[in-house]
Chimera marker file (.cmm) of the C-alpha trace (Angstrom):
<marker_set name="trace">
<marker id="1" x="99.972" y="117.775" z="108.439" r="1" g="1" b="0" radius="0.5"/>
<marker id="2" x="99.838" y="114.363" z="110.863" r="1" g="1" b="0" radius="0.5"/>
<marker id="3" x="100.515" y="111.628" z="108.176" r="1" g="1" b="0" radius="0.5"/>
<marker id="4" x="99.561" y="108.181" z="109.777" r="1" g="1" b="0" radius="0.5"/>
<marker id="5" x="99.131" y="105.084" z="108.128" r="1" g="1" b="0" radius="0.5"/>
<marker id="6" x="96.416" y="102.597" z="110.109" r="1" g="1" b="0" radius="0.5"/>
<marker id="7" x="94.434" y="99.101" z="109.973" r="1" g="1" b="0" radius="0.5"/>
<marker id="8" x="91.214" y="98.945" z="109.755" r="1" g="1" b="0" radius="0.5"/>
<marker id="9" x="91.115" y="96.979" z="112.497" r="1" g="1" b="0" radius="0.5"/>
<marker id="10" x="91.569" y="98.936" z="115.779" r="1" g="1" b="0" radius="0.5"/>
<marker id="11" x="91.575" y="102.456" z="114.012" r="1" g="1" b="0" radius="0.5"/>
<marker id="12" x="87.611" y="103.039" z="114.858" r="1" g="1" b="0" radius="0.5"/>
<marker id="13" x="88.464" y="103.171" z="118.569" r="1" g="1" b="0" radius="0.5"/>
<marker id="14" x="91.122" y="105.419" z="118.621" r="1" g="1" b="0" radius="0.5"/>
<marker id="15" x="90.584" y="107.951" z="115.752" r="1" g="1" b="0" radius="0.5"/>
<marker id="16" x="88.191" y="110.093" z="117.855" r="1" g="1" b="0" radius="0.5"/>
<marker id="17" x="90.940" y="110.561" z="120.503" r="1" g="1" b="0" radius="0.5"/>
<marker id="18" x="93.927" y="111.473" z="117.541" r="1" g="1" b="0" radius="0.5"/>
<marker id="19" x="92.776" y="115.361" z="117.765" r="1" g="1" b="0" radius="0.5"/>
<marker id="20" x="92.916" y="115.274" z="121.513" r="1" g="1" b="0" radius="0.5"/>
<marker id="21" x="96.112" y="113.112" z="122.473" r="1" g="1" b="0" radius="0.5"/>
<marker id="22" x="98.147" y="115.303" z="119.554" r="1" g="1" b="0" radius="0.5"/>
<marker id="23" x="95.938" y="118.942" z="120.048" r="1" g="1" b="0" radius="0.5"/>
<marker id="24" x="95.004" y="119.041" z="116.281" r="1" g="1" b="0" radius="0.5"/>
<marker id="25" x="91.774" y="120.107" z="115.401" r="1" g="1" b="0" radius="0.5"/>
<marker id="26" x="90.314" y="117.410" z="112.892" r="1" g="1" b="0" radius="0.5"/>
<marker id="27" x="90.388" y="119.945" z="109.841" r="1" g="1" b="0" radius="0.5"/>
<marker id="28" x="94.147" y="120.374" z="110.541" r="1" g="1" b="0" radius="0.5"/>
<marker id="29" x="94.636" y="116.139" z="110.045" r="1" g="1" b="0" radius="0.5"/>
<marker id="30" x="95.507" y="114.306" z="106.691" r="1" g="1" b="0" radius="0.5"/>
<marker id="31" x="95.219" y="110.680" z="107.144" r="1" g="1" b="0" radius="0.5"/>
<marker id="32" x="96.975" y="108.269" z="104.205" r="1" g="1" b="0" radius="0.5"/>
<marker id="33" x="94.940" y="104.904" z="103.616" r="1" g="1" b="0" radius="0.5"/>
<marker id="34" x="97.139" y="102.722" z="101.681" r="1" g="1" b="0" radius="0.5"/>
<marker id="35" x="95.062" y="101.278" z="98.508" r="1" g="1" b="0" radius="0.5"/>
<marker id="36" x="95.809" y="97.465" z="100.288" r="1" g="1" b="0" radius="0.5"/>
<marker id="37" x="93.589" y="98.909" z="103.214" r="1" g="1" b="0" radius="0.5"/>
<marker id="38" x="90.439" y="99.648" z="101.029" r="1" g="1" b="0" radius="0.5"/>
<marker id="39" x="90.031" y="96.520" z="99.666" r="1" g="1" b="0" radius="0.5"/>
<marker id="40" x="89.587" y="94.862" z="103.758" r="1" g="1" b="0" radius="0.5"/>
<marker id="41" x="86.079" y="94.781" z="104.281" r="1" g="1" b="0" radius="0.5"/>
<marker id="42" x="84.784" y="97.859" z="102.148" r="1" g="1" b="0" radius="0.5"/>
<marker id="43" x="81.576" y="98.535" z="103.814" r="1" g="1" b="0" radius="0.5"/>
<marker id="44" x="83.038" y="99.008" z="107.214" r="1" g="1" b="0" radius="0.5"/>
<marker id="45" x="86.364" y="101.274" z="105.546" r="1" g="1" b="0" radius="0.5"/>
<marker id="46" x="83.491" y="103.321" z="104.131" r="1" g="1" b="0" radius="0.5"/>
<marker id="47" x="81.482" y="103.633" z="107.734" r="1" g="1" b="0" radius="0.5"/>
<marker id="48" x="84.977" y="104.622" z="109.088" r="1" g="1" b="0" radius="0.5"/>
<marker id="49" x="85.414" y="106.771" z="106.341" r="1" g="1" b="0" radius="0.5"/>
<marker id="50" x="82.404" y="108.724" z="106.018" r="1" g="1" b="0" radius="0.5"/>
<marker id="51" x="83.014" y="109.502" z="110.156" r="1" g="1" b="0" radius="0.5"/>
<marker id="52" x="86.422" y="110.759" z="109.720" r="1" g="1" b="0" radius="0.5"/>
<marker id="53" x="85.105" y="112.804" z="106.849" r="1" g="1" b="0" radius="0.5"/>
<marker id="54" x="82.188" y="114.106" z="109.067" r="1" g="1" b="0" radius="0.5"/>
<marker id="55" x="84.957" y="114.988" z="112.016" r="1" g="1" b="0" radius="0.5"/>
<marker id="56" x="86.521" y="117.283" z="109.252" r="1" g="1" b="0" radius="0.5"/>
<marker id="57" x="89.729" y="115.072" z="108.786" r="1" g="1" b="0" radius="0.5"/>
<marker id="58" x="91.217" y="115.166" z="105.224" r="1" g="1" b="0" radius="0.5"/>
<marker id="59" x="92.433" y="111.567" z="103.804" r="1" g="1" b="0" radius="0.5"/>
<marker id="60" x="94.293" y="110.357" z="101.095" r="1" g="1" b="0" radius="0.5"/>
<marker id="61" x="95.245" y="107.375" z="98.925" r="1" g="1" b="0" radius="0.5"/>
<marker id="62" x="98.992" y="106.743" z="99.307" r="1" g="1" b="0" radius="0.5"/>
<marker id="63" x="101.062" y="105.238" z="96.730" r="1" g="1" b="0" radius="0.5"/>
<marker id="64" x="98.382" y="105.241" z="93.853" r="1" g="1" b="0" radius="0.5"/>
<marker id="65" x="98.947" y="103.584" z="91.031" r="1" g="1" b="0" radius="0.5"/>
<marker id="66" x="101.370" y="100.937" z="92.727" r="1" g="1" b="0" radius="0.5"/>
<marker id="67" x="98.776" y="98.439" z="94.154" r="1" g="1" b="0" radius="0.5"/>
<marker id="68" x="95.525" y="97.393" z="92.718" r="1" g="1" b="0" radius="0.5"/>
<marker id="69" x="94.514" y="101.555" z="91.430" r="1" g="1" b="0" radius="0.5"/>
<marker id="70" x="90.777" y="100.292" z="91.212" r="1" g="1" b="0" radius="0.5"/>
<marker id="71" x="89.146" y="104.005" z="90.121" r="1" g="1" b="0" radius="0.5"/>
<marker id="72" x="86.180" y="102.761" z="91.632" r="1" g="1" b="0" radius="0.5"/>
<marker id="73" x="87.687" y="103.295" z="95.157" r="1" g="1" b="0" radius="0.5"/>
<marker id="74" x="88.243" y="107.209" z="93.797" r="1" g="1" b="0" radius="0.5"/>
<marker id="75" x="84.037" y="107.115" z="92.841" r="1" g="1" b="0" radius="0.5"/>
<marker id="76" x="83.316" y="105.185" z="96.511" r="1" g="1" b="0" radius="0.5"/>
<marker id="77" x="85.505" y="106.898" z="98.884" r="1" g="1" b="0" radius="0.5"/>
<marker id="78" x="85.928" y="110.450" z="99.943" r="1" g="1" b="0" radius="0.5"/>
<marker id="79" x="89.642" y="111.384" z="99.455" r="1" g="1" b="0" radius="0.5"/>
<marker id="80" x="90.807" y="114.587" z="99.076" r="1" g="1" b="0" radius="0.5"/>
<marker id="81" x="94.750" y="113.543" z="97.962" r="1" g="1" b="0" radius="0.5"/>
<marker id="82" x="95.836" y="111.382" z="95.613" r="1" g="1" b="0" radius="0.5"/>
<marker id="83" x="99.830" y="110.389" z="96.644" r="1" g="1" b="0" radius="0.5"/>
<marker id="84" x="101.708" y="109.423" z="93.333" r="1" g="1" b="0" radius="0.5"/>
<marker id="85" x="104.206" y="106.480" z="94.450" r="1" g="1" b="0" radius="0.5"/>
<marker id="86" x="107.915" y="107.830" z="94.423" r="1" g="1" b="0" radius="0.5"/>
<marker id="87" x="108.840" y="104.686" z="92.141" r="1" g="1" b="0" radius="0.5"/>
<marker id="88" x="107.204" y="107.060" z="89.168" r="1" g="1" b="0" radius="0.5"/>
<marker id="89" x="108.718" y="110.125" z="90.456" r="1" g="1" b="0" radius="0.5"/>
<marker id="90" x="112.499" y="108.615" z="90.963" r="1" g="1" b="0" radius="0.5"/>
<marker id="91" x="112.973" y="108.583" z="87.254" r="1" g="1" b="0" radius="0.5"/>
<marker id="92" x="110.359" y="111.092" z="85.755" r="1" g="1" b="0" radius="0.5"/>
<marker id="93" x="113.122" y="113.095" z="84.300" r="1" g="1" b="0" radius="0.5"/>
<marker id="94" x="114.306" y="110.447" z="81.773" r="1" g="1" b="0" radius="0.5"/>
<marker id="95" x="111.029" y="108.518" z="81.589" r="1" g="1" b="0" radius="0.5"/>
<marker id="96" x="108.747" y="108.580" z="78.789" r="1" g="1" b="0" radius="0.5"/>
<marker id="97" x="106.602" y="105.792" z="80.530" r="1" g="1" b="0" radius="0.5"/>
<marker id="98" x="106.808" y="107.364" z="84.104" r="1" g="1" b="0" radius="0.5"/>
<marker id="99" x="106.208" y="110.942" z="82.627" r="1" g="1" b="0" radius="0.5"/>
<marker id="100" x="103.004" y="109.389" z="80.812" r="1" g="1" b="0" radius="0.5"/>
<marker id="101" x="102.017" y="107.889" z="84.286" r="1" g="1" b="0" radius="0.5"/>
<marker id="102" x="102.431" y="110.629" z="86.088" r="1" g="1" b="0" radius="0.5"/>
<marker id="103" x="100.598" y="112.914" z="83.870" r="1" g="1" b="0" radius="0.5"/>
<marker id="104" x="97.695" y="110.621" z="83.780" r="1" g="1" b="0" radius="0.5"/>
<marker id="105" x="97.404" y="110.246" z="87.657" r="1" g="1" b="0" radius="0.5"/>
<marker id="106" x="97.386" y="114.239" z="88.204" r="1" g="1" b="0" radius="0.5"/>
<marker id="107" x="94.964" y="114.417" z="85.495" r="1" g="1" b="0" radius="0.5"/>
<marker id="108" x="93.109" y="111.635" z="87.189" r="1" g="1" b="0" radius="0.5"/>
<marker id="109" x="93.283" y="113.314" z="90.388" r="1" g="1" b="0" radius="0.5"/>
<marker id="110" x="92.007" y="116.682" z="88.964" r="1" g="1" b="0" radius="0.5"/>
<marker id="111" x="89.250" y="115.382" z="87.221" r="1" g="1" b="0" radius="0.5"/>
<marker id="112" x="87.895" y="113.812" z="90.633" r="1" g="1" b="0" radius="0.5"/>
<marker id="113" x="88.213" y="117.202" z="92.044" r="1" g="1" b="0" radius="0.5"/>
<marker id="114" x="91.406" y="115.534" z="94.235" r="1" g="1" b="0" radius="0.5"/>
<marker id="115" x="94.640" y="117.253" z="94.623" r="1" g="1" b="0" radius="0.5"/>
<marker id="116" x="97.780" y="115.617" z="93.346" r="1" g="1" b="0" radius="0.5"/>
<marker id="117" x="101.166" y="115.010" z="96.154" r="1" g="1" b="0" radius="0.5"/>
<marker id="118" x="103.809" y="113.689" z="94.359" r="1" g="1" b="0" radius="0.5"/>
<marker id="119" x="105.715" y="111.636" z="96.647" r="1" g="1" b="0" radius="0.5"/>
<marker id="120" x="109.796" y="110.902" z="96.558" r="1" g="1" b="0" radius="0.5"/>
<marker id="121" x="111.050" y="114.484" z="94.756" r="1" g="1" b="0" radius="0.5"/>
<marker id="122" x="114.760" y="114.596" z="95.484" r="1" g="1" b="0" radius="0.5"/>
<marker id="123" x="115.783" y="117.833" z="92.662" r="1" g="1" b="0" radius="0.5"/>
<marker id="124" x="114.561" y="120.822" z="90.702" r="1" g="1" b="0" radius="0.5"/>
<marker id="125" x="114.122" y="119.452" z="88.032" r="1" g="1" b="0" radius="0.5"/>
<marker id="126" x="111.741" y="116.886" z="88.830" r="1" g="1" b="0" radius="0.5"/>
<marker id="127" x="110.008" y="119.549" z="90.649" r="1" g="1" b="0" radius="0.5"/>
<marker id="128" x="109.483" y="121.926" z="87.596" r="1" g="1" b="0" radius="0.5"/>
<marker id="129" x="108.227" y="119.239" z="85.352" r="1" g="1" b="0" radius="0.5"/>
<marker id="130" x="105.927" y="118.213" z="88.220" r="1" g="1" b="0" radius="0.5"/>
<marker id="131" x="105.010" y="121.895" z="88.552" r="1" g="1" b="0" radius="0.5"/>
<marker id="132" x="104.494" y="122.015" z="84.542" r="1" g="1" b="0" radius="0.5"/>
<marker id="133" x="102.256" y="118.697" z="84.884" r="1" g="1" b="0" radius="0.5"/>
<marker id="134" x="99.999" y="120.164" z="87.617" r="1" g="1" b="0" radius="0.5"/>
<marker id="135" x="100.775" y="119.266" z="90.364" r="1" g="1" b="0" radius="0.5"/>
<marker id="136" x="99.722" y="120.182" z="93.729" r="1" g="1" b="0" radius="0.5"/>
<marker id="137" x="102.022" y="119.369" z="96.235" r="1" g="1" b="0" radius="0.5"/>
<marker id="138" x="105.612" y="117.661" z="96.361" r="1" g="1" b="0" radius="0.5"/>
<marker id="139" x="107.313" y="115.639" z="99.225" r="1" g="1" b="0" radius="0.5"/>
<marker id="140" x="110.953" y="114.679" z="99.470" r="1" g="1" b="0" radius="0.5"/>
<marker id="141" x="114.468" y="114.706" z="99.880" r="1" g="1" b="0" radius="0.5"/>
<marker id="142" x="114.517" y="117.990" z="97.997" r="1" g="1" b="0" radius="0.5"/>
<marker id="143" x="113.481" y="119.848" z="101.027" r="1" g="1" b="0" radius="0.5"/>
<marker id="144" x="114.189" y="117.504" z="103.908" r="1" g="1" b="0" radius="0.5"/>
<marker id="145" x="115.156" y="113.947" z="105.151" r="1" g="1" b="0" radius="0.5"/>
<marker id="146" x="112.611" y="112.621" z="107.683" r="1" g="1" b="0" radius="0.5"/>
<marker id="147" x="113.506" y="114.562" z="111.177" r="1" g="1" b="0" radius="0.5"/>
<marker id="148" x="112.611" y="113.935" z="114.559" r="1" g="1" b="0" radius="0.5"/>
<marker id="149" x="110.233" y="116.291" z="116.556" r="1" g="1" b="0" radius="0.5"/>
<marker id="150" x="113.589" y="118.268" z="117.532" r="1" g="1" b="0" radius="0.5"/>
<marker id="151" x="115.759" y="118.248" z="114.727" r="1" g="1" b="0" radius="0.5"/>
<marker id="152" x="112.320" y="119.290" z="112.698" r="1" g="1" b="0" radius="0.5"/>
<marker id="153" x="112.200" y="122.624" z="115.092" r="1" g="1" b="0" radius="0.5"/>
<marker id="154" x="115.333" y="123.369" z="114.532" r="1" g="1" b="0" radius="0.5"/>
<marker id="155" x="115.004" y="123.332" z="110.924" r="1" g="1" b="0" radius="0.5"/>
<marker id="156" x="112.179" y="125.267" z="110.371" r="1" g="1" b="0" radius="0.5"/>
<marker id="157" x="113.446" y="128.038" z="113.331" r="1" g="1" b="0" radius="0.5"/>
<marker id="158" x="116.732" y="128.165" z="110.612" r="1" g="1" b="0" radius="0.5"/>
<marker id="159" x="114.724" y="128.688" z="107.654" r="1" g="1" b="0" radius="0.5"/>
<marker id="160" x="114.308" y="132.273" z="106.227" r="1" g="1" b="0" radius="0.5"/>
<marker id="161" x="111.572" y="133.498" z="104.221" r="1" g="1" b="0" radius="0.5"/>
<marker id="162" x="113.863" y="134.988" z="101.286" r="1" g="1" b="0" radius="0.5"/>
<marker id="163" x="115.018" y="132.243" z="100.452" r="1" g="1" b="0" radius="0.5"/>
<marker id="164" x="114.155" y="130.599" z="97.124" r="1" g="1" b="0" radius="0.5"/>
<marker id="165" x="111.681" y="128.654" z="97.423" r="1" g="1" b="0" radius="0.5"/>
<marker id="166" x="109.904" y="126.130" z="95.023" r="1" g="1" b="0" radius="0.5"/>
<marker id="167" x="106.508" y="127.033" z="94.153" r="1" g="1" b="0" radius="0.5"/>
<marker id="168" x="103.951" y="124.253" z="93.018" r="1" g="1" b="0" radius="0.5"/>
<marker id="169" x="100.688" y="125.594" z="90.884" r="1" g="1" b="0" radius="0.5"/>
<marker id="170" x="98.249" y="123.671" z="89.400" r="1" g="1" b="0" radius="0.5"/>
<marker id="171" x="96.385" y="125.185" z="86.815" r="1" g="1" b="0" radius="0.5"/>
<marker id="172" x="92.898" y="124.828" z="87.950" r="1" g="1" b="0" radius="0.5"/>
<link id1="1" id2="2" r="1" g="1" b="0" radius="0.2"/>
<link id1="2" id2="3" r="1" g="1" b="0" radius="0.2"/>
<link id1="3" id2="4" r="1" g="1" b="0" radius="0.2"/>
<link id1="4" id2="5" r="1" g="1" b="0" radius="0.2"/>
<link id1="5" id2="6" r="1" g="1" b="0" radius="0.2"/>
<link id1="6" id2="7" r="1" g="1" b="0" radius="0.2"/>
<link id1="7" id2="8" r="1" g="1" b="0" radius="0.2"/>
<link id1="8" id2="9" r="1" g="1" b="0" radius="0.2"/>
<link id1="9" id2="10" r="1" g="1" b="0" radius="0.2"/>
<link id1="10" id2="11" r="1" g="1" b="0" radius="0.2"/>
<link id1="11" id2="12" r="1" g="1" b="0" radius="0.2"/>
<link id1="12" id2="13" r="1" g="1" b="0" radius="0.2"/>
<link id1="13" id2="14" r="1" g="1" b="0" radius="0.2"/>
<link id1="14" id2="15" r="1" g="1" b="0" radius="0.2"/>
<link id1="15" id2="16" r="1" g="1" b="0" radius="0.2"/>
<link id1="16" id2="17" r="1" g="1" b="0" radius="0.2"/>
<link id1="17" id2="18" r="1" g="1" b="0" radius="0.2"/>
<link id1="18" id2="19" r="1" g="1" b="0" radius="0.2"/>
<link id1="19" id2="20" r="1" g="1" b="0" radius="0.2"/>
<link id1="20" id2="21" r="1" g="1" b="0" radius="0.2"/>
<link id1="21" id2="22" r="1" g="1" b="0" radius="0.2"/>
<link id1="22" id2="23" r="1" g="1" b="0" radius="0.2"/>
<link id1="23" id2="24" r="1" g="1" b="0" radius="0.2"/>
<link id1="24" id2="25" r="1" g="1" b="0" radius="0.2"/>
<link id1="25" id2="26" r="1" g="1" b="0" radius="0.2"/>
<link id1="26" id2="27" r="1" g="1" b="0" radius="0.2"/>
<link id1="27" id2="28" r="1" g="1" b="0" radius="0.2"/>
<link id1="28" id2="29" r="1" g="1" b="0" radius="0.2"/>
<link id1="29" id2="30" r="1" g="1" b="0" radius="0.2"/>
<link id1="30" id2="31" r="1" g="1" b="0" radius="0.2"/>
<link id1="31" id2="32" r="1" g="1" b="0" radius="0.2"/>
<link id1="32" id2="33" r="1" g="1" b="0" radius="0.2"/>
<link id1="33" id2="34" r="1" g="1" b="0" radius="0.2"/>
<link id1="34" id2="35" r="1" g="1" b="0" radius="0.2"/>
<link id1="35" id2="36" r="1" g="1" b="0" radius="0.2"/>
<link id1="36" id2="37" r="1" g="1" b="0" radius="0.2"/>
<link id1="37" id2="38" r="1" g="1" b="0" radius="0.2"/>
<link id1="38" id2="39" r="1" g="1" b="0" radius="0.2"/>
<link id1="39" id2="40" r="1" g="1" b="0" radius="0.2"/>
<link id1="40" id2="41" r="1" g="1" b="0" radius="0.2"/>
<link id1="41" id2="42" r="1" g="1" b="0" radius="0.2"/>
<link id1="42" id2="43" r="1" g="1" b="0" radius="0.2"/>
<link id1="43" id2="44" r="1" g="1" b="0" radius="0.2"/>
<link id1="44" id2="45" r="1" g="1" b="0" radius="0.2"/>
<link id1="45" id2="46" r="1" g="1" b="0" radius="0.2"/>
<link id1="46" id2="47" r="1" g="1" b="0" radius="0.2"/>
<link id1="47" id2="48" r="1" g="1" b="0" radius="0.2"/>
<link id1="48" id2="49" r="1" g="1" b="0" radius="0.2"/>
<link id1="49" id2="50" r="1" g="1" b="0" radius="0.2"/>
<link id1="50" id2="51" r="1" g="1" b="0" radius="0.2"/>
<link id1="51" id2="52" r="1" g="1" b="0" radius="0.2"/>
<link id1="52" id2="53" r="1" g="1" b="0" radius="0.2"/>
<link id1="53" id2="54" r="1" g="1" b="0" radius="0.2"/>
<link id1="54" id2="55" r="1" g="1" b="0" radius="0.2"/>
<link id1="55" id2="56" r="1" g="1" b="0" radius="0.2"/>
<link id1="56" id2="57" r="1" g="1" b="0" radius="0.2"/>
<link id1="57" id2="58" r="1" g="1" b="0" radius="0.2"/>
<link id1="58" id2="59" r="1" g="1" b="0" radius="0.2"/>
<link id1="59" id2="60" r="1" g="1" b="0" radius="0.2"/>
<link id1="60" id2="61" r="1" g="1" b="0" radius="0.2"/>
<link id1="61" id2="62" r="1" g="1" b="0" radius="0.2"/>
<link id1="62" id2="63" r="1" g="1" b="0" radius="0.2"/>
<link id1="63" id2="64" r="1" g="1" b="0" radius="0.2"/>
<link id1="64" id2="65" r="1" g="1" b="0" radius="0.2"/>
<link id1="65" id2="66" r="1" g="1" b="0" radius="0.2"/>
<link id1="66" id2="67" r="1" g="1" b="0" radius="0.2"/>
<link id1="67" id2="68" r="1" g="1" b="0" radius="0.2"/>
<link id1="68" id2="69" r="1" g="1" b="0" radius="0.2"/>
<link id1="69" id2="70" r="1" g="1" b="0" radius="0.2"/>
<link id1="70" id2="71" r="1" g="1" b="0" radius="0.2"/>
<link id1="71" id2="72" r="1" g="1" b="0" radius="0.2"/>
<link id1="72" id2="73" r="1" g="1" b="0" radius="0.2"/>
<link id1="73" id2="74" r="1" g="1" b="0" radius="0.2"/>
<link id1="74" id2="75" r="1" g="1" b="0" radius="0.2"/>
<link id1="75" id2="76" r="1" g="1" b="0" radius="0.2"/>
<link id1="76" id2="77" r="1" g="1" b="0" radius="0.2"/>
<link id1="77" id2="78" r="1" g="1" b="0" radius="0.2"/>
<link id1="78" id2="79" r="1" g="1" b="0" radius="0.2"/>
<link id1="79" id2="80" r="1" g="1" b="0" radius="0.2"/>
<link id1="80" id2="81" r="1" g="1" b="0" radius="0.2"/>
<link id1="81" id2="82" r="1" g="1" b="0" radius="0.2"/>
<link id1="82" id2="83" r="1" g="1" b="0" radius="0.2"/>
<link id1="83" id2="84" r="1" g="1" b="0" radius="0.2"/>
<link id1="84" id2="85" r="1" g="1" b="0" radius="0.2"/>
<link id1="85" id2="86" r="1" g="1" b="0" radius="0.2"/>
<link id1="86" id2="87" r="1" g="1" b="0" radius="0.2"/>
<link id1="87" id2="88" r="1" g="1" b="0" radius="0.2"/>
<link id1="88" id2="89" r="1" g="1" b="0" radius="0.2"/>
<link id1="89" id2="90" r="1" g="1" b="0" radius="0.2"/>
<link id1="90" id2="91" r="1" g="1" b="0" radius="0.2"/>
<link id1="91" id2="92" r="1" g="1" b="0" radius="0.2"/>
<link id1="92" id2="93" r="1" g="1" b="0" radius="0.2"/>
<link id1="93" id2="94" r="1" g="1" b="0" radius="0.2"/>
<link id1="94" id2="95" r="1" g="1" b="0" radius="0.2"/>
<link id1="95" id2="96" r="1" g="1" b="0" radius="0.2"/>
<link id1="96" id2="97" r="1" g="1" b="0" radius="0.2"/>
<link id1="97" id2="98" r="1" g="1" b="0" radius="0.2"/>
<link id1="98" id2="99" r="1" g="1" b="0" radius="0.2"/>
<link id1="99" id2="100" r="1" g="1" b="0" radius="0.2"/>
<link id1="100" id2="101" r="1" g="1" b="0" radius="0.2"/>
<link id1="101" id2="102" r="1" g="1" b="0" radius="0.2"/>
<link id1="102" id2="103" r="1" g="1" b="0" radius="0.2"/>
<link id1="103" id2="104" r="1" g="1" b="0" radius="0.2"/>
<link id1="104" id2="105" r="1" g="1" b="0" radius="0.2"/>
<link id1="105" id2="106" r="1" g="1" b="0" radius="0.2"/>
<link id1="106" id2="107" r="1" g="1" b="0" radius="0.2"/>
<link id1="107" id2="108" r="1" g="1" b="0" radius="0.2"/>
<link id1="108" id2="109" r="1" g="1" b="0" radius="0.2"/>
<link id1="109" id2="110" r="1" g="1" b="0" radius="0.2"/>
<link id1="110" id2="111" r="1" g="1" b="0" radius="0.2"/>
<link id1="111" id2="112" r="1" g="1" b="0" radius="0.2"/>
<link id1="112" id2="113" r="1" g="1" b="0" radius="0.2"/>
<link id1="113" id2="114" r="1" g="1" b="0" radius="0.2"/>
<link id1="114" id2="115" r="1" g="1" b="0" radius="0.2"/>
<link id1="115" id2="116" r="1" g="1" b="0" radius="0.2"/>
<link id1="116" id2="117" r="1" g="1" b="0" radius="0.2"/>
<link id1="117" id2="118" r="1" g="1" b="0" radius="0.2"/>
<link id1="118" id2="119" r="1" g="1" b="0" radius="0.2"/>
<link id1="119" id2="120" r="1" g="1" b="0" radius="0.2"/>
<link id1="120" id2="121" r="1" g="1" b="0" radius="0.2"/>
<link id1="121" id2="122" r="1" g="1" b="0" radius="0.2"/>
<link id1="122" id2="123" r="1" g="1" b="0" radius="0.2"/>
<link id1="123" id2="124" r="1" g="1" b="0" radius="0.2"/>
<link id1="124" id2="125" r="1" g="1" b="0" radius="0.2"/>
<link id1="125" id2="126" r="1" g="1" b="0" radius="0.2"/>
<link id1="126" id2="127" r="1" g="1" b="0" radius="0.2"/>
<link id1="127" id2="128" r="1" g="1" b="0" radius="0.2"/>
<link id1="128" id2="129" r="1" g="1" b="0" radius="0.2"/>
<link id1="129" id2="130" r="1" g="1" b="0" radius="0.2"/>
<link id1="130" id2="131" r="1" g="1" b="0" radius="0.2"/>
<link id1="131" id2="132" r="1" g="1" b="0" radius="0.2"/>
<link id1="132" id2="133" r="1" g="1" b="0" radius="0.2"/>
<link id1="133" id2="134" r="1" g="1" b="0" radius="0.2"/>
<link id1="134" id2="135" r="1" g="1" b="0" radius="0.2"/>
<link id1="135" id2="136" r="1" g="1" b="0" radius="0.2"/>
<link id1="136" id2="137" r="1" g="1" b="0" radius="0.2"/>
<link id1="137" id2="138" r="1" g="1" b="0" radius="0.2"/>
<link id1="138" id2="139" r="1" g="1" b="0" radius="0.2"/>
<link id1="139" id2="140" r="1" g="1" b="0" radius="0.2"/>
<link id1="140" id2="141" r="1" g="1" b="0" radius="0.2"/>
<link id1="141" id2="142" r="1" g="1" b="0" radius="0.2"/>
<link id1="142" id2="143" r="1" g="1" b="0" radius="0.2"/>
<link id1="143" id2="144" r="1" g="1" b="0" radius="0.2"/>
<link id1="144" id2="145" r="1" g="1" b="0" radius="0.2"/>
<link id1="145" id2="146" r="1" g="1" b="0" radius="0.2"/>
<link id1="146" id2="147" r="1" g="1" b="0" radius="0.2"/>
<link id1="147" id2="148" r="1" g="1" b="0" radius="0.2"/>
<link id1="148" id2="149" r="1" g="1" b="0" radius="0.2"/>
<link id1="149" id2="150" r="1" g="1" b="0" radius="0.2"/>
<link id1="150" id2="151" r="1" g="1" b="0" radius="0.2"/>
<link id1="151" id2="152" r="1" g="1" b="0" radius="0.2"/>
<link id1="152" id2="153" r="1" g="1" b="0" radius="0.2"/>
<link id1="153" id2="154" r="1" g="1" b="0" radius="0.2"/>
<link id1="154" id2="155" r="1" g="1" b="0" radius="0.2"/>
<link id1="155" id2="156" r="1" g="1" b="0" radius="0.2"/>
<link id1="156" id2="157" r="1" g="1" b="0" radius="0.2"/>
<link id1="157" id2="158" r="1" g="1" b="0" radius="0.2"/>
<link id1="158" id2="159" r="1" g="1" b="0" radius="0.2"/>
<link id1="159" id2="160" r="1" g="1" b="0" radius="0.2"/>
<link id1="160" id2="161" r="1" g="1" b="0" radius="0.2"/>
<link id1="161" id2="162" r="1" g="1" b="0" radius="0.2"/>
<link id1="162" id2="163" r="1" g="1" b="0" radius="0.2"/>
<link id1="163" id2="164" r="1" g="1" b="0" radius="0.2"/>
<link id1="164" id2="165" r="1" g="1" b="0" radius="0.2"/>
<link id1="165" id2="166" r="1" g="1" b="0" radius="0.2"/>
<link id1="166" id2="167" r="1" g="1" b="0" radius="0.2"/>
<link id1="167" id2="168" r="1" g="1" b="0" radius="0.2"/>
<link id1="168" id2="169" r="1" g="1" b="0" radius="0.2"/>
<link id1="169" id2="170" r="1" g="1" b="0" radius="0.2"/>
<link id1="170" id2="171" r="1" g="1" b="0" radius="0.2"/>
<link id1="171" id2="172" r="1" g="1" b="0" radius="0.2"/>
</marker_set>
């Protein structure tokens, strides 16, 4: 997955030329639109939209629930992710509140036929109650610190399939 966060302004005349500059087939690219972004001139974020959706690329709303979480922009637009901020994720484990939130969102997210990322996930246990709630995906810490192109190879060429891994499944 190529996450990229981009202005509306500018981002119509390059997106066509992402899947050739990087060699990614559309289907194989997950853009994140910040909830800030949506609210810029609506009608022409959903023309750009609706064309990304048409070239096959997947999108998402990053940090929900952290901005202005209008659930009309979930009825309007045509995201496939909703990103849960890693503010509620940081202290899910001793939060009522953020537990409440959290559960909501994914529930949110489901109900729109969306898949739920939790963003931020730095242990095991915050991935087992995430994985109790739901949810689809995790990012974080827990796996990985951000890596460079190299550093990222090296990783993955280190990793070995028997090792435990952490395994996310929603119940739908």
């Amino acid at each position: 997955m190529l996450s990229s966060a981009v202005s509306t302004k500018g981002f119509c005349i390059h997106r066509k030329g992402c899947s050739t500059v990087f060699w990614i087939p559309p289907h194989e690219l997950e853009l994140e639109l910040t909830e800030s972004m949506l609210i810029q001139d609506s009608e022409r974020v959903i023309k750009i939209i609706s064309e990304l959706k048409a070239l096959g690329i997947k999108l998402s709303i990053d940090d929900f629930g952290t901005s202005y979480s209008n659930m009309a922009y979930l009825k309007r637009f045509a995201f496939d992710k909703l990103k849960i901020d890693r503010s509620f994720i940081k202290t899910l484990a001793n939060s009522e509140n953020d537990q409440a939130i959290v559960q909501a969102i994914i529930t949110l997210a489901h109900n729109f036929n969306l898949k739920a990322i939790a963003e931020g996930v730095e242990d095991c246990s915050t991935a087992n109650l995430l994985s109790k709630y739901g949810c689809d995906e995790i990012q974080g810490y827990l796996f990985s610190k951000p890596l460079c192109e190299k550093h990222f190879l090296a990783w993955l060429g280190a990793q070995q399939i028997d090792k435990p891994t952490i395994e996310i499944t929603s119940s739908r």
